[in-house]
Predicted model as a PDB file, atoms N, CA, C, CB and O in Angstrom, pLDDT in the B-factor column:
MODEL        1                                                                  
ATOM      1  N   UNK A   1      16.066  17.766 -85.454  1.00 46.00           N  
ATOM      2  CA  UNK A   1      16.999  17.158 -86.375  1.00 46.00           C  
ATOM      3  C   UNK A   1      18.273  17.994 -86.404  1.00 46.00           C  
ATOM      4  CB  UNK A   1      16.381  17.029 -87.789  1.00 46.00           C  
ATOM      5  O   UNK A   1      18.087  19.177 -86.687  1.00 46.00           O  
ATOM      6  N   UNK A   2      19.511  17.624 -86.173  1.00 52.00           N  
ATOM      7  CA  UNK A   2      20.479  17.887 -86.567  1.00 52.00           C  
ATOM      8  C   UNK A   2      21.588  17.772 -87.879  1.00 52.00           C  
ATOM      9  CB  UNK A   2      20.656  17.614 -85.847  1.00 52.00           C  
ATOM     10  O   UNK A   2      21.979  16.759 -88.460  1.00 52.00           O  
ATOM     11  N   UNK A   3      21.864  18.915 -88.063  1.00 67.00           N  
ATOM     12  CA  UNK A   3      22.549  18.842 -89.375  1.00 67.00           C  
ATOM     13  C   UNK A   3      24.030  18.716 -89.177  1.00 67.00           C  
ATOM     14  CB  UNK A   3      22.241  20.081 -90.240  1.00 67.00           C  
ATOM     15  O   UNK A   3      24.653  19.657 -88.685  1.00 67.00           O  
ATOM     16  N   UNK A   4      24.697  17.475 -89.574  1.00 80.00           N  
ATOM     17  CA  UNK A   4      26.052  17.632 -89.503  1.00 80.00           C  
ATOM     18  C   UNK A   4      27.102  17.207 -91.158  1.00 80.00           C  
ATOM     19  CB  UNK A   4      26.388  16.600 -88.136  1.00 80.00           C  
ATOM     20  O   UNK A   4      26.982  16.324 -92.008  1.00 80.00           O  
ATOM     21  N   UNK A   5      27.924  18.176 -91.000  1.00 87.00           N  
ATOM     22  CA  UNK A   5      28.221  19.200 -90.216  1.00 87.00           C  
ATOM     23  C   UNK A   5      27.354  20.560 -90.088  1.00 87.00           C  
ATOM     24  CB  UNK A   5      29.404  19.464 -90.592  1.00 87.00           C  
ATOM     25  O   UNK A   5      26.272  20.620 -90.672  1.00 87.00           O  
ATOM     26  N   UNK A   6      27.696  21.348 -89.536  1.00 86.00           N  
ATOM     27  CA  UNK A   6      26.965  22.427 -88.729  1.00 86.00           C  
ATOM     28  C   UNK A   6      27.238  23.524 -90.017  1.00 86.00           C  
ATOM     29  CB  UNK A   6      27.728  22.868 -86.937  1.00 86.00           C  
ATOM     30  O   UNK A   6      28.213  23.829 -90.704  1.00 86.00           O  
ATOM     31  N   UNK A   7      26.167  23.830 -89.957  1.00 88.00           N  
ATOM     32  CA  UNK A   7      25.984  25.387 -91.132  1.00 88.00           C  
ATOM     33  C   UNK A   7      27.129  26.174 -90.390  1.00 88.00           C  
ATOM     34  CB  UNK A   7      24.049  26.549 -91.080  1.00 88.00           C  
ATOM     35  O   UNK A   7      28.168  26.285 -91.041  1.00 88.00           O  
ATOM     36  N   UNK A   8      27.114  26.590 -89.464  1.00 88.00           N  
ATOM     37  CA  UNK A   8      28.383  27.686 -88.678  1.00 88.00           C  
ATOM     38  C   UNK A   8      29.822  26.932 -89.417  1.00 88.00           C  
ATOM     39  CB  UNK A   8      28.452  27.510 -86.355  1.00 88.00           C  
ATOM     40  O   UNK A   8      30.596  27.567 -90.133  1.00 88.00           O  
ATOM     41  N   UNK A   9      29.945  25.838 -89.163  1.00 87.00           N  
ATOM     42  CA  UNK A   9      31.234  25.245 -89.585  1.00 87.00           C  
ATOM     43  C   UNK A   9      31.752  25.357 -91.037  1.00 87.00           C  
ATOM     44  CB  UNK A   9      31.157  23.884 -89.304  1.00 87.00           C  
ATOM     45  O   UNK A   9      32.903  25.500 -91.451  1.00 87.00           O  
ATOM     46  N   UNK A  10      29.818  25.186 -92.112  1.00 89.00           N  
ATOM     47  CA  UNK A  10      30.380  25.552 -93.450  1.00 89.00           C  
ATOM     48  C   UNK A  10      30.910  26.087 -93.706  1.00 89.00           C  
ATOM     49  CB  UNK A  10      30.049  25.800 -94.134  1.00 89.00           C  
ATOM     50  O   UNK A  10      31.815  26.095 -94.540  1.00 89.00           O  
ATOM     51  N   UNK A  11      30.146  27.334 -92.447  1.00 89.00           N  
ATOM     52  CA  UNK A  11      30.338  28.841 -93.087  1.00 89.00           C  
ATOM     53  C   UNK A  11      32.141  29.026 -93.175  1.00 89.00           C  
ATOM     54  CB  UNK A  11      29.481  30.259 -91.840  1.00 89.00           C  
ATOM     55  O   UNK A  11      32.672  29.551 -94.154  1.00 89.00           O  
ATOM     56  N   UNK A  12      32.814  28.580 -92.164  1.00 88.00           N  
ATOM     57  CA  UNK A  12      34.122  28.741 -92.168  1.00 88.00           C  
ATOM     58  C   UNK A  12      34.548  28.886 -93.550  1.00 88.00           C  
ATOM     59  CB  UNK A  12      34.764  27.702 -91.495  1.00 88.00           C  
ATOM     60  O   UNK A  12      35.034  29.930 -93.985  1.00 88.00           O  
ATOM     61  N   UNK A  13      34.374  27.895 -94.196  1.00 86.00           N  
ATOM     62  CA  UNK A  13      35.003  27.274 -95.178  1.00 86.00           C  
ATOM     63  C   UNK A  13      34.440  28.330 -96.584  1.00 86.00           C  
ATOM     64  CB  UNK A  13      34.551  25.514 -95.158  1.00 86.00           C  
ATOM     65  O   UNK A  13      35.033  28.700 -97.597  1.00 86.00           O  
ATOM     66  N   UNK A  14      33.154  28.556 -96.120  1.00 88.00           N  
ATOM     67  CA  UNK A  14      32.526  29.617 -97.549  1.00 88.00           C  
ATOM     68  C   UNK A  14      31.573  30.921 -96.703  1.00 88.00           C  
ATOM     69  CB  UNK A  14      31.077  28.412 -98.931  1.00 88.00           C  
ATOM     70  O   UNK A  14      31.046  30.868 -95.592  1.00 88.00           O  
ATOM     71  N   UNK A  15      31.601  32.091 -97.736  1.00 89.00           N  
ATOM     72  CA  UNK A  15      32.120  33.145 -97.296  1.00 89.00           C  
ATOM     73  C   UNK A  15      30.271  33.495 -96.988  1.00 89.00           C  
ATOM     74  CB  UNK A  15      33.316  34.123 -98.454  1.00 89.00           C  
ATOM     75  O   UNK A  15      29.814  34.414 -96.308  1.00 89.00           O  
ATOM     76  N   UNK A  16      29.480  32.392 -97.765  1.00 92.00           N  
ATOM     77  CA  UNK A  16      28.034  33.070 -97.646  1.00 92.00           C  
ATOM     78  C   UNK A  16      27.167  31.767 -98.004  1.00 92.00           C  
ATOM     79  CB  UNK A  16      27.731  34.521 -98.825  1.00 92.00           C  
ATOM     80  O   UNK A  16      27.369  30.820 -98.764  1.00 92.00           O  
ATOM     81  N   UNK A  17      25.931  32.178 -96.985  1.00 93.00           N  
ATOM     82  CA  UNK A  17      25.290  30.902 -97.527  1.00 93.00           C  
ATOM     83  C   UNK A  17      24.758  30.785 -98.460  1.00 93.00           C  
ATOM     84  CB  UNK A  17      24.558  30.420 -96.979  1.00 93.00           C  
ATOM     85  O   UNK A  17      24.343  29.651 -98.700  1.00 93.00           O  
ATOM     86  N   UNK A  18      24.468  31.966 -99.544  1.00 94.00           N  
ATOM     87  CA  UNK A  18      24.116  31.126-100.963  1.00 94.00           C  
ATOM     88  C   UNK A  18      25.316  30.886-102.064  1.00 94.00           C  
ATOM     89  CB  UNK A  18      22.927  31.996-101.810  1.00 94.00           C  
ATOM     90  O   UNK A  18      25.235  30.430-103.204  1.00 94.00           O  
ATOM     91  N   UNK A  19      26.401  31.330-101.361  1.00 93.00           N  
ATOM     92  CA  UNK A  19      27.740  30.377-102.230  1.00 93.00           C  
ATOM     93  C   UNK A  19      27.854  29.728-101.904  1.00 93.00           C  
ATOM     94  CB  UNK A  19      28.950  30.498-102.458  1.00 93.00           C  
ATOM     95  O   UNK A  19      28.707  29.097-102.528  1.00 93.00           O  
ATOM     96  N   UNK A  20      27.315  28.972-100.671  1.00 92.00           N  
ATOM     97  CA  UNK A  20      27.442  27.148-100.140  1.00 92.00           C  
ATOM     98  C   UNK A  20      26.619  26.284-100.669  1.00 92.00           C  
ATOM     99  CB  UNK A  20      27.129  26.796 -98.613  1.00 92.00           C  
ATOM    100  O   UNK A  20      26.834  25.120-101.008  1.00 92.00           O  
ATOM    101  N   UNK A  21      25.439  27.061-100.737  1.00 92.00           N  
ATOM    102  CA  UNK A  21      24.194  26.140-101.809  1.00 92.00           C  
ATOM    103  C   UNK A  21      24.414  26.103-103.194  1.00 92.00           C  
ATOM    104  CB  UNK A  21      22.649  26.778-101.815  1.00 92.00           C  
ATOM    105  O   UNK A  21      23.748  25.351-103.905  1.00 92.00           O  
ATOM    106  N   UNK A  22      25.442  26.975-103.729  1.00 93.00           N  
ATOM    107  CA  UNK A  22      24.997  26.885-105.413  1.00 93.00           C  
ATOM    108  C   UNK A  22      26.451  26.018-105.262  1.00 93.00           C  
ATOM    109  CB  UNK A  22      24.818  28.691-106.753  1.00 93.00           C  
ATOM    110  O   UNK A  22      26.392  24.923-105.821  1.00 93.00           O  
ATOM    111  N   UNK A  23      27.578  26.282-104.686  1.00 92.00           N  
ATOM    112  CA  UNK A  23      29.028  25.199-104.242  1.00 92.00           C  
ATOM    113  C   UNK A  23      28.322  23.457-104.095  1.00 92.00           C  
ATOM    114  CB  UNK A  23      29.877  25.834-102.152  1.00 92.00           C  
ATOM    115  O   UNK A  23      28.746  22.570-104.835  1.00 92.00           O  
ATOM    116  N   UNK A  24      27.531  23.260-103.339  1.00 93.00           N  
ATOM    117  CA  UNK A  24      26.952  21.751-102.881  1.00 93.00           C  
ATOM    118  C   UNK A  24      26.137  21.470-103.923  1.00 93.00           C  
ATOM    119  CB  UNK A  24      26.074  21.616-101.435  1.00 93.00           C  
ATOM    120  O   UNK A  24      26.001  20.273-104.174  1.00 93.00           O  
ATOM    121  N   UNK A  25      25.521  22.297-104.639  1.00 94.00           N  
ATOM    122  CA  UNK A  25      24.525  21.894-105.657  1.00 94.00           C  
ATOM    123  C   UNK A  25      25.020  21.239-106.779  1.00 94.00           C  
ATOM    124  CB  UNK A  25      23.816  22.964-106.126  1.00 94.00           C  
ATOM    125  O   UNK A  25      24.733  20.163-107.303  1.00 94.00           O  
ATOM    126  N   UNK A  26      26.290  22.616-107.190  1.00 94.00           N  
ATOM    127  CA  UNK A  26      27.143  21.700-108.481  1.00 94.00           C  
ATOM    128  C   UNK A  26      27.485  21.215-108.153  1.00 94.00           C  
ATOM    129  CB  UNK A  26      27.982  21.862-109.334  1.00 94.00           C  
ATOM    130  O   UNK A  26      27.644  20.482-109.129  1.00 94.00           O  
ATOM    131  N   UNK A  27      28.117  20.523-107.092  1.00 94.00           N  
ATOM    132  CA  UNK A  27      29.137  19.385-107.190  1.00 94.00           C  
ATOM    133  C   UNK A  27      28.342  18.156-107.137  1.00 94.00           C  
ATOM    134  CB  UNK A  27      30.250  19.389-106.016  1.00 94.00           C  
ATOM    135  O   UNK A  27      28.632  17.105-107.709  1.00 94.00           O  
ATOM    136  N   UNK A  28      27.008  18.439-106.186  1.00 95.00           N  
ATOM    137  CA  UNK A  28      26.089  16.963-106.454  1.00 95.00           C  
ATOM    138  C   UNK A  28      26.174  16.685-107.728  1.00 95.00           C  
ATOM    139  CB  UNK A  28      24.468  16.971-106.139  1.00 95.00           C  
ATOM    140  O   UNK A  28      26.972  15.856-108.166  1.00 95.00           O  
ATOM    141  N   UNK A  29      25.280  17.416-108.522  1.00 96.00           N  
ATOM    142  CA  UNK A  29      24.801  17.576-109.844  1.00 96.00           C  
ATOM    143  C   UNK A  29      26.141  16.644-110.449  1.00 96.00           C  
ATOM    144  CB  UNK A  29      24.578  19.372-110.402  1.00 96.00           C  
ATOM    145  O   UNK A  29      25.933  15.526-110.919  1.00 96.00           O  
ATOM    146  N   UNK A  30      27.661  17.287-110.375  1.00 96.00           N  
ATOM    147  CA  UNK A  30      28.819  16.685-111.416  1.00 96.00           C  
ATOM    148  C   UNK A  30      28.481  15.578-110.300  1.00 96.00           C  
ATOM    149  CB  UNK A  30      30.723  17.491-111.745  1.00 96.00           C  
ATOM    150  O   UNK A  30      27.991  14.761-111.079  1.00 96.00           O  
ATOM    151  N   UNK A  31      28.408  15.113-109.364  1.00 96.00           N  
ATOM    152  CA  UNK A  31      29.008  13.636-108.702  1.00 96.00           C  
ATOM    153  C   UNK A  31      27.938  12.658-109.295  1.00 96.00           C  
ATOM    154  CB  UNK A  31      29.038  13.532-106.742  1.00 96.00           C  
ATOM    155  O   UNK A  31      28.314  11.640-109.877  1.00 96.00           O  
ATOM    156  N   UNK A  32      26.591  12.958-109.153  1.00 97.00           N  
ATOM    157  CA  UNK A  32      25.216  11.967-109.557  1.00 97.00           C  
ATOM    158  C   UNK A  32      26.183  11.902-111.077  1.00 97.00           C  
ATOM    159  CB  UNK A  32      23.049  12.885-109.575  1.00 97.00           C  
ATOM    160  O   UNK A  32      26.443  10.759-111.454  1.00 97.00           O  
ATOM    161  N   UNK A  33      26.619  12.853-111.789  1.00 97.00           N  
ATOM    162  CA  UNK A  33      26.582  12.482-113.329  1.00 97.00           C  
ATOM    163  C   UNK A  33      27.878  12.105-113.910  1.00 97.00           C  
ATOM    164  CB  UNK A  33      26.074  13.651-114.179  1.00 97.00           C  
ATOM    165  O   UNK A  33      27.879  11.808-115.105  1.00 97.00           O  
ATOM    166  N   UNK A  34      28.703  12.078-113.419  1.00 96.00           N  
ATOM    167  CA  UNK A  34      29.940  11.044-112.607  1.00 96.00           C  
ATOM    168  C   UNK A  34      29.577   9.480-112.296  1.00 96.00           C  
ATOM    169  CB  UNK A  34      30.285  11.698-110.967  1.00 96.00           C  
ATOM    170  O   UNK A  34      30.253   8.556-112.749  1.00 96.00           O  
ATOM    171  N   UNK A  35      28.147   9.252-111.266  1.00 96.00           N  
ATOM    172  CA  UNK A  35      28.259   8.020-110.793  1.00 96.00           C  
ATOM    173  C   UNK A  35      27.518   7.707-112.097  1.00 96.00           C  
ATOM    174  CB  UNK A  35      27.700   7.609-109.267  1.00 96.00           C  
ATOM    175  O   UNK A  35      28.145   6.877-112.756  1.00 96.00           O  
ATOM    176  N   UNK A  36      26.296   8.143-112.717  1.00 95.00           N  
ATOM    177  CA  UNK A  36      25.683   8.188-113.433  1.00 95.00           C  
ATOM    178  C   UNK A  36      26.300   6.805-114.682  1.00 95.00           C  
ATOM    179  CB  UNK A  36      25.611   9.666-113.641  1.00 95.00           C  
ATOM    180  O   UNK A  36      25.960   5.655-114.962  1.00 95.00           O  
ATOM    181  N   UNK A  37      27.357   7.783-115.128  1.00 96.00           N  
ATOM    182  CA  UNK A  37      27.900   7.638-116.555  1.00 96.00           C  
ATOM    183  C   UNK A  37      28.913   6.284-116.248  1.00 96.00           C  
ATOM    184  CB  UNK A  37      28.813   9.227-117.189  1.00 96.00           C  
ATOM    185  O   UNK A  37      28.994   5.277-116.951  1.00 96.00           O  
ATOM    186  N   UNK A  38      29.768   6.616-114.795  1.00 96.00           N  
ATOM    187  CA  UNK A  38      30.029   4.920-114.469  1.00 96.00           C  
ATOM    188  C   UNK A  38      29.704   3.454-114.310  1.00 96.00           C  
ATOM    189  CB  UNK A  38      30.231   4.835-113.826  1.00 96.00           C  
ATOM    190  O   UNK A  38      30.355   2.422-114.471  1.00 96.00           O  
ATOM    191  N   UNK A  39      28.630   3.691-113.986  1.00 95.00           N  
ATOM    192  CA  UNK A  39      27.314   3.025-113.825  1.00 95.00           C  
ATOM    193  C   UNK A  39      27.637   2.671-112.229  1.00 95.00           C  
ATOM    194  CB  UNK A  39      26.977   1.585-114.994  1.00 95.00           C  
ATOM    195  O   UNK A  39      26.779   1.859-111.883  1.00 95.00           O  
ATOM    196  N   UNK A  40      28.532   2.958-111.127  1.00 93.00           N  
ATOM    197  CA  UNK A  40      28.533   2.198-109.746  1.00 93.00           C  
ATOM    198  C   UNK A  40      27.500   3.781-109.076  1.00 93.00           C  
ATOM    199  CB  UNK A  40      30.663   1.742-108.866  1.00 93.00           C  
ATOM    200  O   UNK A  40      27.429   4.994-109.271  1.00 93.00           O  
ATOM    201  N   UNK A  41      26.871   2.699-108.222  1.00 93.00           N  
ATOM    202  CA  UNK A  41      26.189   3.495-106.986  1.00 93.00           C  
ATOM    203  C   UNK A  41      26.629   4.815-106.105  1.00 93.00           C  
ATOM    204  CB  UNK A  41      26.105   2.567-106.033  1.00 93.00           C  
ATOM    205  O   UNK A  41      27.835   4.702-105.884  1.00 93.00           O  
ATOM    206  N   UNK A  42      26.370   5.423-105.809  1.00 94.00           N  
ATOM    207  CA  UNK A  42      27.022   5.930-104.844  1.00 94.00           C  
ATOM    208  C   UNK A  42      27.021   5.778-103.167  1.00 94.00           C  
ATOM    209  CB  UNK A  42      26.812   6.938-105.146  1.00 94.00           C  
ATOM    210  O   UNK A  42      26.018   5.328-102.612  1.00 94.00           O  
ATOM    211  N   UNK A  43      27.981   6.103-102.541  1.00 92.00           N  
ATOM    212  CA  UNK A  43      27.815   4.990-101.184  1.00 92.00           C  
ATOM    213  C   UNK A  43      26.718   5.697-100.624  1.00 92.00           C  
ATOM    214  CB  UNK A  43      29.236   4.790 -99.936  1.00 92.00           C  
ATOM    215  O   UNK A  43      25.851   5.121 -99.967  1.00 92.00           O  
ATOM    216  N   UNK A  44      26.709   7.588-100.977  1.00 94.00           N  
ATOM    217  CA  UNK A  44      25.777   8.520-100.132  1.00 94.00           C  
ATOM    218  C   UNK A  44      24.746   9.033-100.798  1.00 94.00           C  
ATOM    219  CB  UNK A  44      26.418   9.641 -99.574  1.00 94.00           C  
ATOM    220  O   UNK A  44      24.444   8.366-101.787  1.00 94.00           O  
ATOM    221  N   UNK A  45      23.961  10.181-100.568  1.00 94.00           N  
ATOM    222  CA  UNK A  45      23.177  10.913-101.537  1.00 94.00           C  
ATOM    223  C   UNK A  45      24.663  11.556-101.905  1.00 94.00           C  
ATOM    224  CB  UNK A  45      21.723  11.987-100.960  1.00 94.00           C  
ATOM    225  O   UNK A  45      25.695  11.482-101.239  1.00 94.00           O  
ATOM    226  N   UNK A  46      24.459  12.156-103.071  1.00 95.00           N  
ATOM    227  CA  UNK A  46      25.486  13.339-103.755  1.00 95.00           C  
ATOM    228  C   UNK A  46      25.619  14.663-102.997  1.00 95.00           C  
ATOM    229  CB  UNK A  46      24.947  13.803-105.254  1.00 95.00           C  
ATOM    230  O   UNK A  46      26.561  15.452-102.944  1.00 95.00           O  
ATOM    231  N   UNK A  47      24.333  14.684-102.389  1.00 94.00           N  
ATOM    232  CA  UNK A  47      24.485  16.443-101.324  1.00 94.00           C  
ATOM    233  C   UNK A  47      25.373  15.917-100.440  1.00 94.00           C  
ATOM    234  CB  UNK A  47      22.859  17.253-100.242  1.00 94.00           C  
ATOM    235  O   UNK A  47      26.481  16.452-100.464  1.00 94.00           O  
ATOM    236  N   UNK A  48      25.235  15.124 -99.750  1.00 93.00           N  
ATOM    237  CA  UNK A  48      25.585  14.721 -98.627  1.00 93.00           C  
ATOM    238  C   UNK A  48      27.613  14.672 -99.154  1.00 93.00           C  
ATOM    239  CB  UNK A  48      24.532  13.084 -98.170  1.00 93.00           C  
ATOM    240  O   UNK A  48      28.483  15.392 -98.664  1.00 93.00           O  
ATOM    241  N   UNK A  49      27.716  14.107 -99.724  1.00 94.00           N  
ATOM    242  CA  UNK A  49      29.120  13.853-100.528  1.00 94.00           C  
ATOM    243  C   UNK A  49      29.752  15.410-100.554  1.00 94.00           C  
ATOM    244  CB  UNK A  49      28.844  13.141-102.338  1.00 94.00           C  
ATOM    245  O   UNK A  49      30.868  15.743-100.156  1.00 94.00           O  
ATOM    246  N   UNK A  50      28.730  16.251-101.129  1.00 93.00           N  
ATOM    247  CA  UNK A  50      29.209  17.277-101.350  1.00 93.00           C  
ATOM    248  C   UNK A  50      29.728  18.219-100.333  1.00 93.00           C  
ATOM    249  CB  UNK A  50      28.472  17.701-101.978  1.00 93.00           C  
ATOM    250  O   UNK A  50      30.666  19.013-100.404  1.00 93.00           O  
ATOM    251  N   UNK A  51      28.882  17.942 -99.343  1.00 92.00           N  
ATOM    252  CA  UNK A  51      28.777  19.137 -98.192  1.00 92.00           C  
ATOM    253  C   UNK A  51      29.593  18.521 -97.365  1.00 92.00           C  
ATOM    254  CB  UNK A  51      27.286  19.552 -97.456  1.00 92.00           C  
ATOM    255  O   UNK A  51      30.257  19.409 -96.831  1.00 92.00           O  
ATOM    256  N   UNK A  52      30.016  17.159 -96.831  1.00 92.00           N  
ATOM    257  CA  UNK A  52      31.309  16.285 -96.703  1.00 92.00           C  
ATOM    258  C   UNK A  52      32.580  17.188 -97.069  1.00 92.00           C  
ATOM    259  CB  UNK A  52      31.236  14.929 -97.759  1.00 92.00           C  
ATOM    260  O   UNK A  52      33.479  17.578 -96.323  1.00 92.00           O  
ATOM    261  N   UNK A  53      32.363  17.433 -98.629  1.00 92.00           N  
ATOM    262  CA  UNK A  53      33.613  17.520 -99.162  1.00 92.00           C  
ATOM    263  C   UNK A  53      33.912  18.936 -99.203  1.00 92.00           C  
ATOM    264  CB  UNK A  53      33.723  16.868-100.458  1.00 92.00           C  
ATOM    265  O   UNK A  53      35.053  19.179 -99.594  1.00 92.00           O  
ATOM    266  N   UNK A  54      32.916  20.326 -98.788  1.00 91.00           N  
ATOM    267  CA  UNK A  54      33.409  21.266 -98.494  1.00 91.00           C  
ATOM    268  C   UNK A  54      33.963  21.330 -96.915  1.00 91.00           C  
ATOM    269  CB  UNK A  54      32.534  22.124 -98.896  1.00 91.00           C  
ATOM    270  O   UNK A  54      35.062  21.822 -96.657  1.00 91.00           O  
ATOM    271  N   UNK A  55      33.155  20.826 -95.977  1.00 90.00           N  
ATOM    272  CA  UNK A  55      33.299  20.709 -94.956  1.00 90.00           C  
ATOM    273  C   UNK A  55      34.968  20.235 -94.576  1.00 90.00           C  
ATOM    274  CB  UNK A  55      32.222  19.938 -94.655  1.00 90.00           C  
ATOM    275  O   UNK A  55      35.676  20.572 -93.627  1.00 90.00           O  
ATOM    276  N   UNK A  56      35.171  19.562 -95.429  1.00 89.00           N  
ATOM    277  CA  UNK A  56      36.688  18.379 -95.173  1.00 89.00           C  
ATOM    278  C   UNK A  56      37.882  19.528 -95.939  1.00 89.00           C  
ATOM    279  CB  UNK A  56      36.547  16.231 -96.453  1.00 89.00           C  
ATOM    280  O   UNK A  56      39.061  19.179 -95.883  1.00 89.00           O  
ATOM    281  N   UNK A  57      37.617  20.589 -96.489  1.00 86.00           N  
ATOM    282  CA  UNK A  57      37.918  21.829 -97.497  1.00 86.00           C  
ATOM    283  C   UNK A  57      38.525  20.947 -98.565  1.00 86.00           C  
ATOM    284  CB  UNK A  57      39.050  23.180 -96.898  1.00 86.00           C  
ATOM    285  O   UNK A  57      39.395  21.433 -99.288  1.00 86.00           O  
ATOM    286  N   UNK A  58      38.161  19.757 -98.719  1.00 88.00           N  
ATOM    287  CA  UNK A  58      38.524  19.703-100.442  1.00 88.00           C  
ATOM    288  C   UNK A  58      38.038  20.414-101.738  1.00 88.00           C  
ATOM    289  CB  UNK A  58      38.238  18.527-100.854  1.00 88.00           C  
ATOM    290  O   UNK A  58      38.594  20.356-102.835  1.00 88.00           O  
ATOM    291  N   UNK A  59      36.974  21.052-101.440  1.00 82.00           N  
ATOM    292  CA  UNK A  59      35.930  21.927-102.313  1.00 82.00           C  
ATOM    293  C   UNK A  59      36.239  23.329-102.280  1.00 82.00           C  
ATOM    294  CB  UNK A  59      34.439  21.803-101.817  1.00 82.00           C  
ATOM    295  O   UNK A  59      35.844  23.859-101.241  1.00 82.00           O  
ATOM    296  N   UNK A  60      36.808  24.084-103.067  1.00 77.00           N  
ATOM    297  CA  UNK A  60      37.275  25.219-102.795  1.00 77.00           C  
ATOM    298  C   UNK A  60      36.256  25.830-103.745  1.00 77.00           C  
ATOM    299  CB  UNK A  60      38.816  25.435-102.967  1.00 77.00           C  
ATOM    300  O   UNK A  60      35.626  25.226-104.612  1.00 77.00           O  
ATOM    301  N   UNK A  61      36.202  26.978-103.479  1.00 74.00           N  
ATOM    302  CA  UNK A  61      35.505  28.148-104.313  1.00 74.00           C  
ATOM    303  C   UNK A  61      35.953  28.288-105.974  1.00 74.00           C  
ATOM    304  CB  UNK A  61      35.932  29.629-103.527  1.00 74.00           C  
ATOM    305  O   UNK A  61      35.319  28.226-107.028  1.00 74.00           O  
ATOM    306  N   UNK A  62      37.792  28.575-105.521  1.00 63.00           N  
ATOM    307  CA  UNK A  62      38.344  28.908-106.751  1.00 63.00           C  
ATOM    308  C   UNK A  62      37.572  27.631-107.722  1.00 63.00           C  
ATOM    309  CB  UNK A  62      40.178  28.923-106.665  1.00 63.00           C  
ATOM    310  O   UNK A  62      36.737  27.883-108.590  1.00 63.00           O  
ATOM    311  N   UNK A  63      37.983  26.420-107.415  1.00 60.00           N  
ATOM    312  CA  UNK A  63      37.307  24.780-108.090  1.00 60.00           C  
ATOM    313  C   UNK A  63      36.058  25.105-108.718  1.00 60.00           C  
ATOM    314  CB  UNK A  63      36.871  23.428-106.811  1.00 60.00           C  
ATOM    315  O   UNK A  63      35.653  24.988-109.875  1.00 60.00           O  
ATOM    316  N   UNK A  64      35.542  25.552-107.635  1.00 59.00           N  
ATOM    317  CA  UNK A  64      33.860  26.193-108.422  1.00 59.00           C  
ATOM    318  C   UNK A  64      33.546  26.952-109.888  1.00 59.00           C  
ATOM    319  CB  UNK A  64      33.275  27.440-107.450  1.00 59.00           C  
ATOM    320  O   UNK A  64      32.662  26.826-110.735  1.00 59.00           O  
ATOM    321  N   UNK A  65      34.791  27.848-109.737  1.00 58.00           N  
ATOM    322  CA  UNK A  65      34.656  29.323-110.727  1.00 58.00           C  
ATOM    323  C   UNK A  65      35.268  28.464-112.191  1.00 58.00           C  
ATOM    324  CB  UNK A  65      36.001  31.094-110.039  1.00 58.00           C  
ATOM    325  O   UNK A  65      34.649  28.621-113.243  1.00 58.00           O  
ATOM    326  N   UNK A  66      36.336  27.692-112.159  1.00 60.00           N  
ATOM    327  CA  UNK A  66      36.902  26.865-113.048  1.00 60.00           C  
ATOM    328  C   UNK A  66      35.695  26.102-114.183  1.00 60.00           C  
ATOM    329  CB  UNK A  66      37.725  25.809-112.107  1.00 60.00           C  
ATOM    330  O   UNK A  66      35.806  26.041-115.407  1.00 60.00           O  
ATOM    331  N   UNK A  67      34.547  25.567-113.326  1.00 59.00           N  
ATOM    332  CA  UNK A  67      33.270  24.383-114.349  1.00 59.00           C  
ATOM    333  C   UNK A  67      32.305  25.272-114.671  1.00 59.00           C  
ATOM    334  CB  UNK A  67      32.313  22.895-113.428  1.00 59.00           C  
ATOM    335  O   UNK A  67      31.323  24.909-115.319  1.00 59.00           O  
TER     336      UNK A  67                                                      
ENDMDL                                                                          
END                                                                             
């Protein structure tokens, strides 16, 4: 099974892999409770969204330290 994007590629973007897991975790967590409270679906799982959205560097660290 392949994981895309590629853990090496996260890594670019974050400095360690357990600041990429606790980074993808919250943001699932706020996106499920986001779609949650809207009531629409989401198109993906929320990890998947998430790790998308560091990958794409819309997800910054600093963003993290802020919630």
């Amino acid at each position: 099974m392949l994981l895309y994007p590629a853990i090496k590629d996260l890594l670019n973007e974050v400095p360690s892999r357990y600041m990429l897991v606790n980074m993808v975790a919250s943001r699932a967590r706020k996106l499920s409770s986001e779609a949650e409270i809207s009531g629409e679906p989401l198109e993906e799982k929320a990890v998947s969204l998430a790790i998308h959205e560091v990958a794409s560097g819309a997800l910054q660290i600093e963003e993290m330290d802020e919630e």
